[in-house]
N, C-alpha and C positions, 0 to 999 in steps of 0.2 A: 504494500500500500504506500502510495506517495503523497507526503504530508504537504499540503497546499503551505506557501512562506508567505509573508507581510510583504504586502507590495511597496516598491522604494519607487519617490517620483521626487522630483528638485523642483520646489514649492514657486509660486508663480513670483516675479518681481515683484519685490512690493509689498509680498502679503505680512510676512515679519516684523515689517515696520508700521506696517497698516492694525497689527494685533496691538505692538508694543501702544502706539499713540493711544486705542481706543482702551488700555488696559490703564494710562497713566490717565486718560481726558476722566474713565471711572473711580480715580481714587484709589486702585487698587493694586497692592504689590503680586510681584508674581507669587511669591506664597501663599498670598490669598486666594489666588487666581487658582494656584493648583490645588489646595484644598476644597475651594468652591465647586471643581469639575471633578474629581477625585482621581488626578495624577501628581508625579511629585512635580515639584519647584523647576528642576534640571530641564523637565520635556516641556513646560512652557520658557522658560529661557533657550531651546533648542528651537521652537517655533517662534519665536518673537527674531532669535537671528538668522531665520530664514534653512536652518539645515533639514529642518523635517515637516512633512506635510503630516496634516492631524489625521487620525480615525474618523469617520463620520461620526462614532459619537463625541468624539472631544470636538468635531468642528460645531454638529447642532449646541452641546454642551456651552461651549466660548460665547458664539452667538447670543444664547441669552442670557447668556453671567457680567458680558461686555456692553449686554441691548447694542447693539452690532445693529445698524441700519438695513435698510432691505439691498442694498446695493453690497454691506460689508458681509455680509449675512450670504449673498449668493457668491461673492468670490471665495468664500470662504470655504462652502459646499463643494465648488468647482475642486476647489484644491484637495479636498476629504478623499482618503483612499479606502479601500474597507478593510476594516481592521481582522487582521489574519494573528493578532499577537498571541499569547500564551494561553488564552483563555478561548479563543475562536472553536468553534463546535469543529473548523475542519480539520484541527489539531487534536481532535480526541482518538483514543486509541479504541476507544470501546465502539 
């Protein structure tokens, strides 16, 4: 059986600094920020500097923890990969 991987894509221009501004215009530090979506600290400082594109749930997640506008909110989706991490059903052995 071959175990489906986490897809890797190189986040669009822009979007990093487009998270970081709407995470400082809320008030809020990235610790909060990863507490509030329930990732660590690190994988939003990874996405704010552009190295990783989100799971769709940490992209719907951001969007309304940032209230992300309807424009920040669809580039945001655009760039969401679906998440294949340690938890993904296509990673089970059973």
């Amino acid at each position: 059986m071959q175990i489906a991987v986490r897809e890797r894509r190189v986040p669009p221009a822009g979007l990093g600094e487009a998270l970081r501004q709407a995470r400082v215009d809320a008030g809020l530090s990235q610790a909060a920020v990863a507490v509030a979506i329930g990732v660590r600290p690190d994988y939003v400082s990874k996405l704010e500097r552009g190295e990783r594109c989100p799971s769709a749930r940490v992209a719907e997640s951001l969007a309304s923890v940032l209230e992300l506008s309807a424009a920040g909110t669809a580039l945001l989706a655009a760039a969401a990969v679906q998440d294949a991490g340690r938890n993904h059903p296509a990673r089970s052995t059973a």
